[in-house]
MOPAC internal coordinates of N, CA, C and O (Angstrom, degrees):
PM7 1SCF
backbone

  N    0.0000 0     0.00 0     0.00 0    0    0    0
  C    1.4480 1     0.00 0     0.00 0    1    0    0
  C    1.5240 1   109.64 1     0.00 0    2    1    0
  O    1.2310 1   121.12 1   -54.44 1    3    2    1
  N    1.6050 1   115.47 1   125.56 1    3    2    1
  C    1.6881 1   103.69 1   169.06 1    5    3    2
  C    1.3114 1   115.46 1  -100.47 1    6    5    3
  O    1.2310 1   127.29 1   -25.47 1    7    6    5
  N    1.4364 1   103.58 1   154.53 1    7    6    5
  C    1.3313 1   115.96 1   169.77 1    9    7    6
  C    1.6662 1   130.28 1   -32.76 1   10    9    7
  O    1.2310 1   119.80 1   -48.47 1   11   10    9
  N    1.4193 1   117.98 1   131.53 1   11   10    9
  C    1.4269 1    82.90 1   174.73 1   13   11   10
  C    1.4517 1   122.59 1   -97.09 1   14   13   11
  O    1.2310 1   114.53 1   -19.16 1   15   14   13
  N    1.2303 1   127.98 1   160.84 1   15   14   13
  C    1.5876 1   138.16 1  -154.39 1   17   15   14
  C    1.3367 1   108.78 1   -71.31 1   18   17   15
  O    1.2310 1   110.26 1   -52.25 1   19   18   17
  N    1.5415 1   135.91 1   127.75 1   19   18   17
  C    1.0790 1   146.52 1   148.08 1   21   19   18
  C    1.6773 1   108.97 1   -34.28 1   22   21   19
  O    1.2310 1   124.68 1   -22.96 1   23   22   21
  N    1.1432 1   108.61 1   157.04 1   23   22   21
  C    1.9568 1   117.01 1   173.44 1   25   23   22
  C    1.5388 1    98.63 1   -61.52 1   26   25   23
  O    1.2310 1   119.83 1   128.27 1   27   26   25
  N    1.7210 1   117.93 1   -51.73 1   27   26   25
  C    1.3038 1   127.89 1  -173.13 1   29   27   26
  C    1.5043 1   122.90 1   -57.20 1   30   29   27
  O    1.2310 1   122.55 1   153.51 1   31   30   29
  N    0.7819 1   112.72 1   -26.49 1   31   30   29
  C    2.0483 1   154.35 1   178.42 1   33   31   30
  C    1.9607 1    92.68 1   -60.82 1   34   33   31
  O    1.2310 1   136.35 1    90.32 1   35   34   33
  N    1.5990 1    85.95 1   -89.68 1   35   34   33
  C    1.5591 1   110.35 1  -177.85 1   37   35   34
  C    1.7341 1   110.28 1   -41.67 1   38   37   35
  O    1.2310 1   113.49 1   128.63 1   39   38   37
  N    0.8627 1   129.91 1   -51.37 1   39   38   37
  C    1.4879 1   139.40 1   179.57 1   41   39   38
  C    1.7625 1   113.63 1   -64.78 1   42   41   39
  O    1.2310 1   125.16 1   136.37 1   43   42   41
  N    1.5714 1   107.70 1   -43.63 1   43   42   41
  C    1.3605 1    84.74 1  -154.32 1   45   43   42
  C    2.1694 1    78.32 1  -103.72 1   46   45   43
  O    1.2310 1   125.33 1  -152.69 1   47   46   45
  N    1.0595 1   107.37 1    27.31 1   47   46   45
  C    1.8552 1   115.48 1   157.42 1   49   47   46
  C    1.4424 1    91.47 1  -102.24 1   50   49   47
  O    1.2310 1   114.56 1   124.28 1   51   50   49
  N    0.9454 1   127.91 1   -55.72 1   51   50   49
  C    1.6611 1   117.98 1   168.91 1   53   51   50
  C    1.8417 1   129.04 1   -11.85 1   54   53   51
  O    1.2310 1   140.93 1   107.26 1   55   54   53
  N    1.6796 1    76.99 1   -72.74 1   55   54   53
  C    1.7405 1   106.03 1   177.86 1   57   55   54
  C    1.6847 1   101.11 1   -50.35 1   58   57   55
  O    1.2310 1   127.11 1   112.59 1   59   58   57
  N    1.4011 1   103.92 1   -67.41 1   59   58   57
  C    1.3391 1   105.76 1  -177.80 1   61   59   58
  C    1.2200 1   128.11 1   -16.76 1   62   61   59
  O    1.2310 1   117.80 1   109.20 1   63   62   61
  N    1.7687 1   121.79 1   -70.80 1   63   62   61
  C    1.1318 1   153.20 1  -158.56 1   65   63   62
  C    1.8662 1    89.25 1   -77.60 1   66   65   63
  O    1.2310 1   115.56 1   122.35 1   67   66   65
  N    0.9331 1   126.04 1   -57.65 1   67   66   65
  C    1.7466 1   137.40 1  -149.42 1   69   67   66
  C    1.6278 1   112.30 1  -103.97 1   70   69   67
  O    1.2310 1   120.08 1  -170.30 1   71   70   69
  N    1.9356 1   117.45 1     9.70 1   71   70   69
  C    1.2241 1   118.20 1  -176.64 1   73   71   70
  C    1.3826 1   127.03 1   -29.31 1   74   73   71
  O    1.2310 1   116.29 1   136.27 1   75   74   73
  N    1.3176 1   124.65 1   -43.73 1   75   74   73
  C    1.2484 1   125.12 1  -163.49 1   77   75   74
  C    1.7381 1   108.54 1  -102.74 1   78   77   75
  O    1.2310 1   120.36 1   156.41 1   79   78   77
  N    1.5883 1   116.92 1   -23.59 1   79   78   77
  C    1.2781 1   114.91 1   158.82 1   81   79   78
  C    1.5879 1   114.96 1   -63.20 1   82   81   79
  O    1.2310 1   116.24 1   159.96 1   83   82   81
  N    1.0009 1   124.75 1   -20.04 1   83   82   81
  C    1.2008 1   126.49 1   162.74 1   85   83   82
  C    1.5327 1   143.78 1   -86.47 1   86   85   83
  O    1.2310 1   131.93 1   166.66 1   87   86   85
  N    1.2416 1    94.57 1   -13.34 1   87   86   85
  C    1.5850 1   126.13 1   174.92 1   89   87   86
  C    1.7700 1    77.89 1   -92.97 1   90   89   87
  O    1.2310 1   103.61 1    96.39 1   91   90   89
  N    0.7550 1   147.76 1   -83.61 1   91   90   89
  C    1.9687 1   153.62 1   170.31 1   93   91   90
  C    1.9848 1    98.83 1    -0.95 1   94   93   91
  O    1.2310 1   124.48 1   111.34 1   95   94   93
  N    1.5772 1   109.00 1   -68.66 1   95   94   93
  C    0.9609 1   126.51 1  -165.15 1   97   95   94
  C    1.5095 1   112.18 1   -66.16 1   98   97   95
  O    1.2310 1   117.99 1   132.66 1   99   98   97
  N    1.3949 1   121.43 1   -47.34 1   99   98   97
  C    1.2792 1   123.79 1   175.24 1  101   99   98
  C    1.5397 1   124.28 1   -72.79 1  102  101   99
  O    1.2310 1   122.70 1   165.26 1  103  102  101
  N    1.1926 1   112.44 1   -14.74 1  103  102  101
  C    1.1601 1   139.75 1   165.35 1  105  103  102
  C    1.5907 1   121.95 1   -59.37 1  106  105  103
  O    1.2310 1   126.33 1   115.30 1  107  106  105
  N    1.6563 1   105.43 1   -64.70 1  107  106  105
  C    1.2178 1   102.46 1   152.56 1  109  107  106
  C    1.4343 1   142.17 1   -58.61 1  110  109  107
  O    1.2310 1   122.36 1   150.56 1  111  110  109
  N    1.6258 1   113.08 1   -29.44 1  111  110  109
  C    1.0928 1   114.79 1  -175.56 1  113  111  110
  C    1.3224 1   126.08 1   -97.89 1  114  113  111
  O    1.2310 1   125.80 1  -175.14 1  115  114  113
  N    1.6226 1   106.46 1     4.86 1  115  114  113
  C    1.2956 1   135.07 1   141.72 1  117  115  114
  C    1.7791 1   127.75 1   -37.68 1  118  117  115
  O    1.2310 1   143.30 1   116.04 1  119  118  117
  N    1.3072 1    72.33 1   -63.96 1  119  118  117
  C    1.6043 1    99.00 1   179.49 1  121  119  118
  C    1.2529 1   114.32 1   -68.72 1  122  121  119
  O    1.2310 1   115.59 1   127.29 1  123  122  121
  N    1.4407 1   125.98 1   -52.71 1  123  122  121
  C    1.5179 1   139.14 1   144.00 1  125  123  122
  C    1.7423 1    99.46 1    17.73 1  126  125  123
  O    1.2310 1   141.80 1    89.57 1  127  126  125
  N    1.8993 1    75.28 1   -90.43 1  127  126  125
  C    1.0526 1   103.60 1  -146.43 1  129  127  126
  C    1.6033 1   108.96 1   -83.43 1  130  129  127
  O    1.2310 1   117.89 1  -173.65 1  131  130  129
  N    1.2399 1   121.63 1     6.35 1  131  130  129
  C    1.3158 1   112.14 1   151.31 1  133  131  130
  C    1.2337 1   147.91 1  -116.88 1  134  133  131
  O    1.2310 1   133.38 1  -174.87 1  135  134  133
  N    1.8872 1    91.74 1     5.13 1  135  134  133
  C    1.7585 1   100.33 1   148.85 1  137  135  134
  C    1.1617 1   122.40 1   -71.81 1  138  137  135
  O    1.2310 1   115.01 1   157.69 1  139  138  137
  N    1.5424 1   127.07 1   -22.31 1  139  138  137
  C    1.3285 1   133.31 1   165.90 1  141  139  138
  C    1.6274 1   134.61 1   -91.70 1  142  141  139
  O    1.2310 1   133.86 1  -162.95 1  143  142  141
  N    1.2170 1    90.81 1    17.05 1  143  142  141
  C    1.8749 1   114.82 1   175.12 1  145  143  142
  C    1.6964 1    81.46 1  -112.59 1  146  145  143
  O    1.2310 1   108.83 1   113.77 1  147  146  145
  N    1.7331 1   138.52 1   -66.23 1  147  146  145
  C    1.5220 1   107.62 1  -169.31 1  149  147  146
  C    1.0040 1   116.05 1  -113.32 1  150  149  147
  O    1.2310 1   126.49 1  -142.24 1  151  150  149
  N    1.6434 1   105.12 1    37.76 1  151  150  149
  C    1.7002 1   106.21 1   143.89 1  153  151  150
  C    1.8153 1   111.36 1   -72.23 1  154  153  151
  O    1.2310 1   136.66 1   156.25 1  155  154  153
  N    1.1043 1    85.35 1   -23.75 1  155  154  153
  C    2.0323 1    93.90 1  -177.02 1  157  155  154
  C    1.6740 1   110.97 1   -81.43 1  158  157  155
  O    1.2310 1   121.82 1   177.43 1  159  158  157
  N    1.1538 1   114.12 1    -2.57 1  159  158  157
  C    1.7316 1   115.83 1   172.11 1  161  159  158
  C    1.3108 1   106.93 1   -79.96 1  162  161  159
  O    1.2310 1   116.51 1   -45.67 1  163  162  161
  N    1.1866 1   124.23 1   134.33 1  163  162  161
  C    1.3931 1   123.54 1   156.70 1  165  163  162
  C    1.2090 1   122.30 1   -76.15 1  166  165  163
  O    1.2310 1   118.80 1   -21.76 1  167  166  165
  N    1.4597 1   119.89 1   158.24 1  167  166  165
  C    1.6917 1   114.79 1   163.35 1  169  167  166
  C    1.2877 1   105.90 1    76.11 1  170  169  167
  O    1.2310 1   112.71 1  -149.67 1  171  170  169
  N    0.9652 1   131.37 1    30.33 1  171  170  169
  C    1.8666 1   135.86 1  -177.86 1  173  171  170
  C    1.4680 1   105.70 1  -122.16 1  174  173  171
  O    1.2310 1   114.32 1   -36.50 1  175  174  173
  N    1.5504 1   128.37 1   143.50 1  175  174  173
  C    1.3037 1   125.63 1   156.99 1  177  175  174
  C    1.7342 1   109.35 1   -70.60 1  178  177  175
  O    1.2310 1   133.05 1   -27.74 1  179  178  177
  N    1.3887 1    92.40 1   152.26 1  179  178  177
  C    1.5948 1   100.25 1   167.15 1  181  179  178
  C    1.5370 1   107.16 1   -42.75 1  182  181  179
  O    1.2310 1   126.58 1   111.60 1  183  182  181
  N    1.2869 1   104.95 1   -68.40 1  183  182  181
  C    2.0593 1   111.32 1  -163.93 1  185  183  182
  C    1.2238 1    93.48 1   -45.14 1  186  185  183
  O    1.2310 1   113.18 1   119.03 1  187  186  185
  N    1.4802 1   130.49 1   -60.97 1  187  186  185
  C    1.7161 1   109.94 1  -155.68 1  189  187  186
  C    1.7011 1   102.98 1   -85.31 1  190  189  187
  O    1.2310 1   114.39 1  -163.42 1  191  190  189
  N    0.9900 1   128.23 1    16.58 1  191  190  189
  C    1.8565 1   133.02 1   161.26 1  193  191  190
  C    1.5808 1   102.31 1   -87.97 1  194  193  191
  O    1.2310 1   113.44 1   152.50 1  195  194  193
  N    1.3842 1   130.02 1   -27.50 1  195  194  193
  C    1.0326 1   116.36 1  -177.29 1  197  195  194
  C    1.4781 1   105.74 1  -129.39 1  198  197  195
  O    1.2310 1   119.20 1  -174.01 1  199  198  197
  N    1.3377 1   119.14 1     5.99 1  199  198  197
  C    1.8854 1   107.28 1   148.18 1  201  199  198
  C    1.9175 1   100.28 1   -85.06 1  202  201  199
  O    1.2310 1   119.61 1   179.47 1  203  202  201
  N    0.9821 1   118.35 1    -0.53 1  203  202  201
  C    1.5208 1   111.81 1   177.42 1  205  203  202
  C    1.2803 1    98.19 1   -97.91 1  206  205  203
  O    1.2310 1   105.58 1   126.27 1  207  206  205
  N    0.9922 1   144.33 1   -53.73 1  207  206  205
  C    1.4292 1   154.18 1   135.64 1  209  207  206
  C    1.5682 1   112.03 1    31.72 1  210  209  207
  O    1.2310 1   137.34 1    97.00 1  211  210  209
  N    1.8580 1    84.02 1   -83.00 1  211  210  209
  C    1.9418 1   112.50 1   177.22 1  213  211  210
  C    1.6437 1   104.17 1   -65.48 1  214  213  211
  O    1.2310 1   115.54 1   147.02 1  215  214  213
  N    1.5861 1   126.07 1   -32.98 1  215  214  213
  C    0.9027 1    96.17 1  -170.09 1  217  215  214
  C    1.5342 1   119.84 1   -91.21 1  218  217  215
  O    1.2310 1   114.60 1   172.92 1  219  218  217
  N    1.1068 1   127.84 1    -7.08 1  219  218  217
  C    1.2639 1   149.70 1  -170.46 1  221  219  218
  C    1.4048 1   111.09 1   -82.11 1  222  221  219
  O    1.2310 1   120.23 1   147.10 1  223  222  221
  N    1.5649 1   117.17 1   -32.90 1  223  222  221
  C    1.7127 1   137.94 1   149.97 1  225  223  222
  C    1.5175 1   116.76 1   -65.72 1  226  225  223
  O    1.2310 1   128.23 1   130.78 1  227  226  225
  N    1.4371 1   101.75 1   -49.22 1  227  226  225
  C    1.6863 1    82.45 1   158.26 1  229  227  226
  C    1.5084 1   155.15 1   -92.18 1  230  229  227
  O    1.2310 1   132.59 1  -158.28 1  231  230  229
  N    1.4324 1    93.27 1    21.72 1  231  230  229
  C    1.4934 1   113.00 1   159.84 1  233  231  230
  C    0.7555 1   134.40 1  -102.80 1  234  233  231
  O    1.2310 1   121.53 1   159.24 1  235  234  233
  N    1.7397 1   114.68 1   -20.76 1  235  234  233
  C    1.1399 1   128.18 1   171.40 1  237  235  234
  C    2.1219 1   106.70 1   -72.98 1  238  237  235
  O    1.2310 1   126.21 1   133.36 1  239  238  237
  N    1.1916 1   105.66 1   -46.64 1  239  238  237
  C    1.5228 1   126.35 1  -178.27 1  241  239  238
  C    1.9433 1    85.19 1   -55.02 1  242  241  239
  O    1.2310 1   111.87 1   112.48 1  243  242  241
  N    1.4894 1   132.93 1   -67.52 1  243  242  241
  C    1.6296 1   110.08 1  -178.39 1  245  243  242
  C    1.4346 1   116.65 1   -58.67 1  246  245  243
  O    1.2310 1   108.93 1   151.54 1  247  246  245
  N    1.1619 1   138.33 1   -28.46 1  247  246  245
  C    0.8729 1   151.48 1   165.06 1  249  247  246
  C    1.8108 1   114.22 1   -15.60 1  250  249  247
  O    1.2310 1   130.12 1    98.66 1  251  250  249
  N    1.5401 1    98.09 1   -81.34 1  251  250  249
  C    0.9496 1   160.10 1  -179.73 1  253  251  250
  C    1.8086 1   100.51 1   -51.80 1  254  253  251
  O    1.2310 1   126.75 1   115.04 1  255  254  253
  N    1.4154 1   104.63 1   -64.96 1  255  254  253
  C    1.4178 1   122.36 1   173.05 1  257  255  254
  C    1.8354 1   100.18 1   -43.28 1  258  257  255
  O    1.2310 1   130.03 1   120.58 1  259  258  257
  N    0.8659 1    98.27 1   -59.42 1  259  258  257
  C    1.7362 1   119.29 1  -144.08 1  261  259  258
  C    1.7298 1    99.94 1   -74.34 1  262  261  259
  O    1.2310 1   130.13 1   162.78 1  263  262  261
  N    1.3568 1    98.06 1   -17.22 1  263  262  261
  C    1.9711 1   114.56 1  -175.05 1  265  263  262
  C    1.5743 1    86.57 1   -77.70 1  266  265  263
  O    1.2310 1   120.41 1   127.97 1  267  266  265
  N    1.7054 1   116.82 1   -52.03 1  267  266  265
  C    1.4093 1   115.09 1  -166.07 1  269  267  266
  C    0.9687 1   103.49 1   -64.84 1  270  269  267
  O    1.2310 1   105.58 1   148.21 1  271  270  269
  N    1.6090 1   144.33 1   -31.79 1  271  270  269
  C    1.3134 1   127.68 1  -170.24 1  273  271  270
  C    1.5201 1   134.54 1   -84.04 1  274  273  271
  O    1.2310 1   133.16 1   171.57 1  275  274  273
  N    1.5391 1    92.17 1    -8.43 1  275  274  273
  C    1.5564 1   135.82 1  -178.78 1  277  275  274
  C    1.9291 1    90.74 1   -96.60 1  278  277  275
  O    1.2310 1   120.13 1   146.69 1  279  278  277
  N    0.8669 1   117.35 1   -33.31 1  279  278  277
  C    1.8204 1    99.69 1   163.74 1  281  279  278
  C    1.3766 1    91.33 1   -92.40 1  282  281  279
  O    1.2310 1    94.83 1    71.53 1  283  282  281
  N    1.1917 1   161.46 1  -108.47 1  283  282  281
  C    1.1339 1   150.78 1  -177.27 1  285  283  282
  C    1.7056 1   115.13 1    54.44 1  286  285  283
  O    1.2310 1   141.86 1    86.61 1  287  286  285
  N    1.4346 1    75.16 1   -93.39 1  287  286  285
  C    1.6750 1   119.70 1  -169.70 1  289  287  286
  C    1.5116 1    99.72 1   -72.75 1  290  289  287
  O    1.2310 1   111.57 1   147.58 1  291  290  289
  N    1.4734 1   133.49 1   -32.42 1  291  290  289
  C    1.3396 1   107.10 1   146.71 1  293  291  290
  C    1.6498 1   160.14 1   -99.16 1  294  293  291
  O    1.2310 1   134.84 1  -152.63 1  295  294  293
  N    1.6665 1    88.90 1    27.37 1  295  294  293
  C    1.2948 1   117.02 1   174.55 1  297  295  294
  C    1.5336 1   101.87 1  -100.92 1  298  297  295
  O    1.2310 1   119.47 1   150.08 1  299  298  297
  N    1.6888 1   118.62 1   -29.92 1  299  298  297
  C    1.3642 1   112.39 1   179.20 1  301  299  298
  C    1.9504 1   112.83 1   -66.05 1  302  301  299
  O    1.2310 1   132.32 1   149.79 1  303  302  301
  N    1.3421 1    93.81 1   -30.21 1  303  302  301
  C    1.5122 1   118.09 1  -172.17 1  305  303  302
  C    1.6947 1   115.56 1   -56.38 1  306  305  303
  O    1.2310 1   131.50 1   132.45 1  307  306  305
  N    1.7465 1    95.41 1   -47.55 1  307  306  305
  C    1.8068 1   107.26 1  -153.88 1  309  307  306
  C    1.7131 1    82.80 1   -94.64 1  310  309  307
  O    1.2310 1   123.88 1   138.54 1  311  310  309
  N    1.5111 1   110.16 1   -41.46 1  311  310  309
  C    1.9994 1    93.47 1  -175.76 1  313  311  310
  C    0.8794 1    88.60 1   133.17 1  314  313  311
  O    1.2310 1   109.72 1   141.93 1  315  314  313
  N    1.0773 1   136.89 1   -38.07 1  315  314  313
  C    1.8201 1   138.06 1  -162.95 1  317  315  314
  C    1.4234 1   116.05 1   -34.95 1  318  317  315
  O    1.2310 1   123.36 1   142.51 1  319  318  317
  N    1.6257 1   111.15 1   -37.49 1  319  318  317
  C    1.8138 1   107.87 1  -165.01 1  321  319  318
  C    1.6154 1    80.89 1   -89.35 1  322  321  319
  O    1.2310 1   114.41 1   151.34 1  323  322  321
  N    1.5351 1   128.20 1   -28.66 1  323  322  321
  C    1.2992 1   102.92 1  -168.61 1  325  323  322
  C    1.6959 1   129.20 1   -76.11 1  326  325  323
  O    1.2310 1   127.32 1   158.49 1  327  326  325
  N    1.3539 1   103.53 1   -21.51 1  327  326  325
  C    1.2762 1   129.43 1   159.99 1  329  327  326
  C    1.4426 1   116.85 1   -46.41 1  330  329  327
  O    1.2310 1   122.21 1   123.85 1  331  330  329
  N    1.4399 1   113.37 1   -56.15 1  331  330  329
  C    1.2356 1   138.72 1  -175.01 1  333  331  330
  C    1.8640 1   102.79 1   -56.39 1  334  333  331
  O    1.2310 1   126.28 1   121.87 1  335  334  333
  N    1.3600 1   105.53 1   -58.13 1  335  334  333
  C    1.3501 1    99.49 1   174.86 1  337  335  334
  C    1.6462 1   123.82 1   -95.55 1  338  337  335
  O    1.2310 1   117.96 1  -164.11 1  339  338  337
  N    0.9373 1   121.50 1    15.89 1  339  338  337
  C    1.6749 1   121.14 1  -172.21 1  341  339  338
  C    1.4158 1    99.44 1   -80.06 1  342  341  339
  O    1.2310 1   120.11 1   150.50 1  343  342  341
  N    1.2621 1   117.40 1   -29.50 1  343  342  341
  C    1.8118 1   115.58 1  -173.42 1  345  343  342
  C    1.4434 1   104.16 1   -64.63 1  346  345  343
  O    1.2310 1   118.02 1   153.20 1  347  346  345
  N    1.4674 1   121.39 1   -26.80 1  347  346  345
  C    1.3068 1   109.33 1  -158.37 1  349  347  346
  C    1.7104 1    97.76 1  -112.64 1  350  349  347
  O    1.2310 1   109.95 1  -169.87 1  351  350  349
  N    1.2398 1   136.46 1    10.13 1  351  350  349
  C    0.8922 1   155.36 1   157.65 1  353  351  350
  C    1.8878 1   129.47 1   -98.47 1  354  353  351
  O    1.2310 1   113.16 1   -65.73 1  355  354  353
  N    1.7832 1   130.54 1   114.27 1  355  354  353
  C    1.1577 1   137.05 1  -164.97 1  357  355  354
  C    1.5760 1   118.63 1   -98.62 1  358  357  355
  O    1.2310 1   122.07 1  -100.24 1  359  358  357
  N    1.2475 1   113.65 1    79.76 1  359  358  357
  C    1.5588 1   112.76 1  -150.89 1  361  359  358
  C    1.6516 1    94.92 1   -68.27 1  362  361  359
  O    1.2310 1   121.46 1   149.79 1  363  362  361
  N    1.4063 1   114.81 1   -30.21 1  363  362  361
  C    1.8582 1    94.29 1   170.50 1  365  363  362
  C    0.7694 1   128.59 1   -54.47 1  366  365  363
  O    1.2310 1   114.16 1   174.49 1  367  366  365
  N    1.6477 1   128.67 1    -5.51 1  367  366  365
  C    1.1927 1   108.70 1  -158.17 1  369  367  366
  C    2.1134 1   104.50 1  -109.78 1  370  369  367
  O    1.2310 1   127.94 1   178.11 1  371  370  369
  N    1.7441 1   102.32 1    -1.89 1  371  370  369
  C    0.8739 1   121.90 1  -166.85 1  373  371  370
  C    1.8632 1   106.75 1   -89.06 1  374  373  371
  O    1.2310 1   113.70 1   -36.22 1  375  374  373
  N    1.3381 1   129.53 1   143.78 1  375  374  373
  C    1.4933 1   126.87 1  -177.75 1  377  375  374
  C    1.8147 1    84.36 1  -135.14 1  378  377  375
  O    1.2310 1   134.64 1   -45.83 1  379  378  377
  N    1.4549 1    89.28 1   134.17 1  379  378  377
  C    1.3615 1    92.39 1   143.25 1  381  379  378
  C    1.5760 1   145.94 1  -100.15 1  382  381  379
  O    1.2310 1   125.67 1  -157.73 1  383  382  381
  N    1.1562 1   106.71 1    22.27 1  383  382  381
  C    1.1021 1   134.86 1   171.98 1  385  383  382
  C    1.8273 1   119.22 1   -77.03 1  386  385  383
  O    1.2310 1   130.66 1   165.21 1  387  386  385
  N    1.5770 1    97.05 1   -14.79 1  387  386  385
  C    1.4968 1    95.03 1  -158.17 1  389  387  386
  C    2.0439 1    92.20 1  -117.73 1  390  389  387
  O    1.2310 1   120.10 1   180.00 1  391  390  389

C-alpha cells in the first residue's frame, strides 16, 4: 500500500511532468501582473508601462527557467528520470558493439 501524497508532493510532481507549461503560466502572470502594478503609476507613457511590463516577465520567465534546470539536474542526479524510463526500455536487446 502507498502512502498517500501530501499537497507539497502532488504539486511539485505536477511541476515535474508540466515544466515548460509552467514556465508558460508564470510568464503570463508575470506579465499580468505587471501591466497592472504600472497601470497604477502616474505620469508614465503607455510604451514605457508596457516595455517595463515585458521586461519584468522576462526575468521573472529566467528565473523560473533556471528553477527548471535546477529540477532537471536533480532528477538526472538522484536516478529518478532513469528509473522512470528503464521499464519502457530493453537493454538486452541493445550491443554496443553495433
Amino acid at each position: 500500500m502507498s502512502e498517500p501524497k501530501n499537497t507539497v508532493d502532488s504539486i511539485r510532481e505536477w511541476l515535474v511532468e508540466h515544466k515548460l507549461r509552467a514556465v508558460g503560466c508564470l510568464w503570463l502572470s508575470g506579465l499580468a501582473g505587471s501591466i497592472a502594478y504600472n497601470w497604477s503609476q502616474p505620469n508614465m507613457k503607455t510604451s514605457v508601462r508596457i516595455i517595463h511590463a515585458r521586461l519584468h516577465a522576462q526575468g521573472l520567465t529566467l528565473a523560473a527557467l533556471a528553477g527548471a534546470a535546477v529540477v532537471e539536474y536533480y532528477e538526472h542526479k538522484s536516478g529518478a528520470k532513469a528509473d522512470k524510463y528503464a521499464k519502457y526500455i530493453n537493454i538486452e536487446n541493445f550491443s554496443h558493439k553495433d
